[in-house]
C-alpha positions as CSV (number, residue, x, y, z in Angstrom):
1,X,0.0,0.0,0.0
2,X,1.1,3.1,-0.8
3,X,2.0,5.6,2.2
4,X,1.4,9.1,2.7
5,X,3.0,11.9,5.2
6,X,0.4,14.2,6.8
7,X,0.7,17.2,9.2
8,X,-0.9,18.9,11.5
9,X,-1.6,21.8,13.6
10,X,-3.7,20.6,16.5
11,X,-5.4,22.1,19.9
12,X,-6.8,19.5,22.2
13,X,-10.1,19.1,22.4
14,X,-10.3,16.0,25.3
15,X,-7.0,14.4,27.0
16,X,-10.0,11.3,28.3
17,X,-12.1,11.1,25.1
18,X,-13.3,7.7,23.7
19,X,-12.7,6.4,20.3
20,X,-15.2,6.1,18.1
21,X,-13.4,3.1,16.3
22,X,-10.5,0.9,16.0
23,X,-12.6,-1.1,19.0
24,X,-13.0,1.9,21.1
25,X,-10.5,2.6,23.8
26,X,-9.2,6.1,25.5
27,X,-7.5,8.6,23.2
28,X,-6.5,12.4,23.0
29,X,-9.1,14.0,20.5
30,X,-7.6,17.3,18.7
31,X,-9.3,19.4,16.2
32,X,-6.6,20.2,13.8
33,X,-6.6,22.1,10.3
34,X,-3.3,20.6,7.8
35,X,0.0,22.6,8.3
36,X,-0.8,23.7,4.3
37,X,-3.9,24.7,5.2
38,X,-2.9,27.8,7.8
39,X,-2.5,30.7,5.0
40,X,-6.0,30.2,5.1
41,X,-7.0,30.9,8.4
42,X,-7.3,34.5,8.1
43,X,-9.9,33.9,4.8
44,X,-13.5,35.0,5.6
45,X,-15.0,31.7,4.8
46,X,-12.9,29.9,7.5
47,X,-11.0,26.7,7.2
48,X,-11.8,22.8,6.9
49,X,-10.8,21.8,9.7
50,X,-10.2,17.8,10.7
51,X,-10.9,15.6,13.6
52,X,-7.5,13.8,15.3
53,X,-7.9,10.7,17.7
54,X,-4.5,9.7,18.8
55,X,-4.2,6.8,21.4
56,X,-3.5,7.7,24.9
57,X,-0.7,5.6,25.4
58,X,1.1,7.0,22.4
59,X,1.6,10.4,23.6
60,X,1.0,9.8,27.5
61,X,4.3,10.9,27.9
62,X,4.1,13.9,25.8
63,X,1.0,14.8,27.4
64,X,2.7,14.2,31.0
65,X,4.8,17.2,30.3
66,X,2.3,19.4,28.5
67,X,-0.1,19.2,31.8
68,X,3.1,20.4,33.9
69,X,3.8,23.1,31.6
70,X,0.1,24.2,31.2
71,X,-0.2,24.3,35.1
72,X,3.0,26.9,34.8
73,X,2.0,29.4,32.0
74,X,-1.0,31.5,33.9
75,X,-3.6,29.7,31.4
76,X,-2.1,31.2,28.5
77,X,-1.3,28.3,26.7
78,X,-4.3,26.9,24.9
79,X,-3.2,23.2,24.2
80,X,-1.4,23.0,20.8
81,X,0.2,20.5,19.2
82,X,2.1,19.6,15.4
83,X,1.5,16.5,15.0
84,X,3.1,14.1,12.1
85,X,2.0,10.9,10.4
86,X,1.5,8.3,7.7
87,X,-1.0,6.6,6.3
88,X,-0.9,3.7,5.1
89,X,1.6,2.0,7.5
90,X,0.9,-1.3,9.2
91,X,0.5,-0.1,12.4
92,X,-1.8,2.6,13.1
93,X,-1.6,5.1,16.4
94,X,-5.3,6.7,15.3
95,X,-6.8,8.3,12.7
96,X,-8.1,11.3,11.4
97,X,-11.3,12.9,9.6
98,X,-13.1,15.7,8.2
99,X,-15.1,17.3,11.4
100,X,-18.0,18.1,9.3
101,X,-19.5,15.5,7.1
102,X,-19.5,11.7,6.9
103,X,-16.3,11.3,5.4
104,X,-15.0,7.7,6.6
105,X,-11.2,7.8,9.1
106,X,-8.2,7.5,8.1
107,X,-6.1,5.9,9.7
108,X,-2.0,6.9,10.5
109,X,0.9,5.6,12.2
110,X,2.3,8.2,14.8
111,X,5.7,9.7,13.8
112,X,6.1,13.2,16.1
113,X,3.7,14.8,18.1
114,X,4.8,17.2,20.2
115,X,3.6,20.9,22.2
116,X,4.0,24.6,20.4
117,X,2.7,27.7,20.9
118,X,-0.2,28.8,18.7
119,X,0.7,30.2,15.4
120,X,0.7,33.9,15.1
121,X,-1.8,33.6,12.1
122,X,-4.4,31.1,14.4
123,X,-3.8,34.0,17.6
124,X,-4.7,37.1,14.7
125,X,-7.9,35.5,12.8
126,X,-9.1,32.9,15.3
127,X,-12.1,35.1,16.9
128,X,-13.6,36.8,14.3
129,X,-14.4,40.2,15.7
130,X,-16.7,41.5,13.4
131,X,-19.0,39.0,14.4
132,X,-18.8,39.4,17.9
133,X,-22.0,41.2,19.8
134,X,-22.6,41.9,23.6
135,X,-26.3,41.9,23.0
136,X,-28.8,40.0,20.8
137,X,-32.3,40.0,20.8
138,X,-35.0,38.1,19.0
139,X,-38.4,38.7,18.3
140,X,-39.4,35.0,17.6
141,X,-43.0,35.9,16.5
142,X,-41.7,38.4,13.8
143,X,-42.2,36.7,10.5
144,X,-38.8,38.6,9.3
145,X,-37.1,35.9,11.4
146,X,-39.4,32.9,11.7
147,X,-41.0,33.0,8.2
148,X,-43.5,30.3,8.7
149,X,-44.7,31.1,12.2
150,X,-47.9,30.9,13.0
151,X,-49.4,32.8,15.9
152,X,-52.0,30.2,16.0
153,X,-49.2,27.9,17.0
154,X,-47.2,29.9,19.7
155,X,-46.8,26.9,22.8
156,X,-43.2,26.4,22.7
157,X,-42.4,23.0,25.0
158,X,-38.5,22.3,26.0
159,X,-37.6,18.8,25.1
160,X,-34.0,17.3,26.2
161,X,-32.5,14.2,24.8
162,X,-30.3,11.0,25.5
163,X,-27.5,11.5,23.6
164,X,-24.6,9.6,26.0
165,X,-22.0,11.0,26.7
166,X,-22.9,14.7,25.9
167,X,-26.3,17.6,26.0
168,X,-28.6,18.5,23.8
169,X,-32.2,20.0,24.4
170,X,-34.7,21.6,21.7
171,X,-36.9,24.4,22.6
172,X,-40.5,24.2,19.6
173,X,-43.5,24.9,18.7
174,X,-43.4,22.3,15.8
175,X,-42.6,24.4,13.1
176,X,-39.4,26.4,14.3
177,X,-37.1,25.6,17.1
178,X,-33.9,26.4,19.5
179,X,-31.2,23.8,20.0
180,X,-29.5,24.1,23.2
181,X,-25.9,22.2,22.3
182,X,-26.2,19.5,20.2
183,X,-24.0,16.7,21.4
184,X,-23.0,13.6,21.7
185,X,-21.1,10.8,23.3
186,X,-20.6,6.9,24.4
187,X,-22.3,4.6,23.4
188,X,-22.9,6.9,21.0
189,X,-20.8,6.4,18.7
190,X,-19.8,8.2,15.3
191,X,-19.5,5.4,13.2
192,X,-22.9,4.0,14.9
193,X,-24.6,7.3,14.0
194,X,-23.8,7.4,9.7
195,X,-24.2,4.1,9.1
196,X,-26.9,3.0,6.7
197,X,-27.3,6.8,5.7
198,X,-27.7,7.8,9.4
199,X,-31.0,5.3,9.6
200,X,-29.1,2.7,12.0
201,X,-30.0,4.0,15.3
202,X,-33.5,5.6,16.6
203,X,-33.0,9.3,16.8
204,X,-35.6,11.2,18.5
205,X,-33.9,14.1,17.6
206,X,-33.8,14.2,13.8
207,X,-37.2,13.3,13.9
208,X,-38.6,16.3,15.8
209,X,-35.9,18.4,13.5
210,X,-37.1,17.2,10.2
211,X,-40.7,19.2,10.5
212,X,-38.8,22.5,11.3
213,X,-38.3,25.5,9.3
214,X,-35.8,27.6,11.2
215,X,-33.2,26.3,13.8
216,X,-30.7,28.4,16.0
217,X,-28.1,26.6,17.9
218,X,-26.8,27.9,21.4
219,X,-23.6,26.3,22.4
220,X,-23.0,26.5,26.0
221,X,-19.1,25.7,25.9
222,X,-17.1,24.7,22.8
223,X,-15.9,20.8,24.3
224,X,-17.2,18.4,21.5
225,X,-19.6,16.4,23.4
226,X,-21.6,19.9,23.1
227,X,-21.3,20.1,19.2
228,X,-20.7,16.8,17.9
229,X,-24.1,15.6,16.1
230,X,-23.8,19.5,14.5
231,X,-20.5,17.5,12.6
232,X,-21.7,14.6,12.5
233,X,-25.2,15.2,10.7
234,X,-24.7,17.3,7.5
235,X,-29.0,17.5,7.5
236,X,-28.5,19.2,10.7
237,X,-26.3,21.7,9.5
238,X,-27.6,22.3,7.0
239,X,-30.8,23.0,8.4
240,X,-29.2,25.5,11.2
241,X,-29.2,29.2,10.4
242,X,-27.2,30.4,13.3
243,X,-25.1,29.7,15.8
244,X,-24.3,31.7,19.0
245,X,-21.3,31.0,21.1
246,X,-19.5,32.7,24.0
247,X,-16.9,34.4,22.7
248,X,-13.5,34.8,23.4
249,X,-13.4,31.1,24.0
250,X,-10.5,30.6,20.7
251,X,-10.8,27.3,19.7
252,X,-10.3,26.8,15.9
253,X,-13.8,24.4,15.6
254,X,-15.5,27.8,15.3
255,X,-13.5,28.5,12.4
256,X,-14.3,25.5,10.1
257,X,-15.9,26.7,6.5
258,X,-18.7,24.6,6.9
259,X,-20.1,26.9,9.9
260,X,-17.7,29.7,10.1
261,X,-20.3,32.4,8.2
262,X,-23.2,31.3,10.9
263,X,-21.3,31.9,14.2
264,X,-22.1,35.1,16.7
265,X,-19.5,35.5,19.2
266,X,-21.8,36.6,22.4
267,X,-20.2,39.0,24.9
268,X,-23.7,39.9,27.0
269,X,-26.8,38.3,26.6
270,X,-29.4,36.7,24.1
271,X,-32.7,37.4,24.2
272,X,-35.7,35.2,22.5
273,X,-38.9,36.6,22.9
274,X,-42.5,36.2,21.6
275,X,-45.2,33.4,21.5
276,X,-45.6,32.2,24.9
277,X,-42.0,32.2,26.3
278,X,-39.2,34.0,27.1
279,X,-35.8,32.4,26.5
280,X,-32.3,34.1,28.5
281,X,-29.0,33.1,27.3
282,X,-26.4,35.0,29.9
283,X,-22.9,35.1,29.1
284,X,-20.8,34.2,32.3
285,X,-17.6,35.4,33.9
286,X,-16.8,33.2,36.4
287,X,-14.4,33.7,39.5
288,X,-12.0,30.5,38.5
289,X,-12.3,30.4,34.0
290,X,-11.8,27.0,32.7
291,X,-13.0,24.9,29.8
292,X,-16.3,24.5,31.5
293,X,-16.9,28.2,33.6
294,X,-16.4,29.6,30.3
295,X,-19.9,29.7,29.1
296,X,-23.6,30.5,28.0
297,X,-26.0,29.5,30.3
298,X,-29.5,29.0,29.8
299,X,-33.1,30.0,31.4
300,X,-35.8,29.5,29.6
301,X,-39.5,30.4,31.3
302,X,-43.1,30.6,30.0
303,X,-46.5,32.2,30.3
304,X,-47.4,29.4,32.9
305,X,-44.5,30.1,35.2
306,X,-42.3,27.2,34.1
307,X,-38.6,27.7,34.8
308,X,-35.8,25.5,33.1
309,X,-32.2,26.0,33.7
310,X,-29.5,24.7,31.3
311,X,-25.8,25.6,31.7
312,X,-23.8,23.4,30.3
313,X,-20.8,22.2,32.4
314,X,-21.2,24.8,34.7
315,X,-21.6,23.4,37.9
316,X,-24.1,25.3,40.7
317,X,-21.6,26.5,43.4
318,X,-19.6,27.9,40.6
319,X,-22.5,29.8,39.5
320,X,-23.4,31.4,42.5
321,X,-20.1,32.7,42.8
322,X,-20.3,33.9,39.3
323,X,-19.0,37.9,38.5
324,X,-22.2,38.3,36.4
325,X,-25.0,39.1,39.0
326,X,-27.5,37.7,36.6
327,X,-26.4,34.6,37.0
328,X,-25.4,34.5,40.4
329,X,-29.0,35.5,41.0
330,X,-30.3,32.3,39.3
331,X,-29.0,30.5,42.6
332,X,-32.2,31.8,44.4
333,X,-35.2,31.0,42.2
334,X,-36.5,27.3,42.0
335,X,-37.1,25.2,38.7
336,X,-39.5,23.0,37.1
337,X,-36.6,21.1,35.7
338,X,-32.8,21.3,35.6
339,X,-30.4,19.5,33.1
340,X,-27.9,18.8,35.5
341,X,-24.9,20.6,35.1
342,X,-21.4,18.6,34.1
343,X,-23.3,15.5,32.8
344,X,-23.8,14.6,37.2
345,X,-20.4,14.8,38.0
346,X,-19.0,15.1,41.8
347,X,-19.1,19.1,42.2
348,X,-22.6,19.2,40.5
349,X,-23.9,17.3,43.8
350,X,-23.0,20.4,45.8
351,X,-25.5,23.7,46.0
352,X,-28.2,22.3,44.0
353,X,-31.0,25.0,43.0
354,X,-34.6,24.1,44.3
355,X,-36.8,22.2,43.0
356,X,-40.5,24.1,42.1
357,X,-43.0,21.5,43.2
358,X,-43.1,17.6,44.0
359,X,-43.3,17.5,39.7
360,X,-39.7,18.9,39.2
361,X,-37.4,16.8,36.8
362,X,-33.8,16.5,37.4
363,X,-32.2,15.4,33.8
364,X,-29.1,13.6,33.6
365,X,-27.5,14.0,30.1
366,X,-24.7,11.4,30.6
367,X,-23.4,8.4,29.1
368,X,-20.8,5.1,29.9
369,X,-17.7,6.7,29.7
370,X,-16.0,4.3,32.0
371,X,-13.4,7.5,32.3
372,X,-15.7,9.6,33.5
373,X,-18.0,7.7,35.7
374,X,-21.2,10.0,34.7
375,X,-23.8,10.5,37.0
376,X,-22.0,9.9,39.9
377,X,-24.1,8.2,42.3
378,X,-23.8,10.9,45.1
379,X,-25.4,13.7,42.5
380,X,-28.1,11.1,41.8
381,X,-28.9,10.7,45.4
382,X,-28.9,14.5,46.2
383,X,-31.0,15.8,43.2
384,X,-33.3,13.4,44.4
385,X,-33.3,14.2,48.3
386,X,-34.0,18.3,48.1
387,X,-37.0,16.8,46.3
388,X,-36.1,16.4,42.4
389,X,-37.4,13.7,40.2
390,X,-34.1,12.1,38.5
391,X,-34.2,11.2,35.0
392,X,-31.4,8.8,33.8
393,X,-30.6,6.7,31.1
394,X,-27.0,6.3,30.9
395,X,-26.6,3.4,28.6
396,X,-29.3,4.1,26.1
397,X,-27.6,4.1,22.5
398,X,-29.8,5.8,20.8
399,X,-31.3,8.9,21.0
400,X,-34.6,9.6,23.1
401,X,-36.4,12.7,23.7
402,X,-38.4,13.5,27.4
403,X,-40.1,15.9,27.8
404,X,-39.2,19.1,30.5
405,X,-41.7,21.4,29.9
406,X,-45.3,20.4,31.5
């Protein structure tokens, strides 16, 4: 077979993610774009960028001293690597793949892979400023945004979904809809979720999509178990028409030509209003920023008084300490439902809002990431005692909508 050198400019996406194929197995997930392909980071239209699953235990070492250096820099170093392979060698370290579309892995043998500082072209062009706002409002009955709507139609109901290993919830009325994240995880699997022409597993989701006219997509944080089934699912892209993100967050995904024209850096707030519900999207600026503090969260209420909070991987006693008293103050109200934050990890057992009612839903977006050990059994038994109801299906591999809203 004949072999082929490739190179890349990565930033690490997950040290613990899982592979979705070669049998599984941990691995360090990058998105990358190809060494050639950098002149064209500072184009308007963005750059493809690609999908890297490298084994753990080929770069542990690497890795090792990349955590002791990142621990040493005062956060300034955002996890970039040049990596160097070959395809078509017998032996194969991981493999690599367009992030948006079906395109099929390929697969490399690991030659270098080692740490450097961001390009200067990736620092200058990777946070498009021009479409960067601190304020967005949206007048969701207005048929200049939501052609179709129908007045006659205006109960919007908040659905959230098992998806794994990741989020993903869909505010509609049935003919236009919001998507809070829209990702996904073990068991499910990438390869799983395109074969036979994406028809192989039940997907709730797709379904409930399919009828809509107009989709935005809010994406709390920008780790790939938020975003994946927006890369995965070309029909969901395609159907999107934008995308709102916190900004200043720098990571290249947001970048990729497939999406780059439909992104909104957001600096303040979003605003959906109209129809029966109002929908508050609050840019946070927490007291400790990391990966997951560095966020959008989510509150979305209607004209019966229903409150449902959303905020990614943003924990509760992080929130309340929050710099933004918006979202500090989302610490005192109580909620018809909650999708718990962090997927039920440890901290997210700590400071948990109330609970509005003996019908308030506690939903655990998590999958069997033996890594991870989502929901921990502790954030289970907590929700439950201060009086929520838990939902949980960790091991479900397929994709199943419940219900929030009453």
């Amino acid at each position: 077979m004949e072999t082929m050198e490739i190179e890349f400019i990565g930033q690490v996406d997950n040290y613990l993610a899982w592979k979705d194929y070669q049998r599984g197995g941990r691995c360090i997930r990058f998105i990358a774009v190809k060494k050639e392909s950098l002149e064209f980071f500072a184009n308007d239209d963005g750059v493809c960028t690609y999908t890297v699953d490298i084994s753990y235990w080929e770069l542990s070492f690497e890795i090792k001293k990349h955590v002791k250096y990142a621990l040493n820099d005062g956060g300034e170093n955002h996890s970039w690597f040049y990596i160097k392979g070959e395809v078509g060698k017998r032996k194969n370290s991981g493999y690599f793949y367009k992030t948006f579309g079906r395109d099929e892995p390929e697969y490399f043998s690991l030659q270098e892979c080692k740490m450097i500082t961001s390009p200067p072209i990736i620092n200058k062009n990777i946070e498009n400023e021009r479409n960067t706002e601190f304020a967005v409002e949206v007048d969701i009955s207005s048929s200049l945004d939501f052609e179709n709507y129908k007045t006659g139609n205006s109960r919007w109901d908040f659905y959230s979904f098992h998806v794994g290993q990741g989020m993903c919830s869909l505010i509609t009325n049935g003919k236009d809809g919001i998507l809070l994240d829209v990702g996904a995880g073990k068991p499910i699997l990438r390869g799983d979720y395109l074969k036979n022409d994406y028809g192989y597993i039940k997907n709730d989701l797709w379904d409930m999509l399919a009828e809509l006219n107009n989709v935005r997509v809010i994406i709390s944080h920008p780790d790939s178990d938020h975003w994946r089934m927006l890369a995965w699912d070309v029909r969901i892209s395609n159907k999107i028409s934008s995308i709102f993100i916190p900004h200043n967050t720098k990571k290249i995904i947001w970048k990729d030509i497939t999406i780059n024209n439909k992104v909104t850096n957001v600096s303040g707030y979003i605003y959906f209003y109209g129809g029966d519900f109002e929908l508050f999207i609050l840019r946070s600026f927490p007291s400790k920023k990391t990966d997951n503090t560095d966020c959008l969260v989510s509150l979305f209420k209607n004209h019966d008084g229903e409150k449902i909070l959303q905020s990614g991987d943003y924990v509760y006693s992080d929130m309340k300490n929050d710099l933004c008293p918006f979202i500090r103050h989302l610490s005192i109200l109580s909620y018809d439902a909650v999708v718990v934050p962090h997927h039920g990890d440890a901290a997210s057992a700590n400071a948990i809002f109330k609970p509005l009612g003996h019908s308030a839903k506690a939903f655990f977006s998590a999958g069997n990431h033996t890594g991870y050990g989502h929901p921990t059994k502790t954030s289970l038994d907590n929700h439950k005692a201060i009086g929520y109801n838990e939902i949980c299906d960790n091991t479900l591999a397929l994709i199943k909508s419940v219900k929030l809203s009453n």
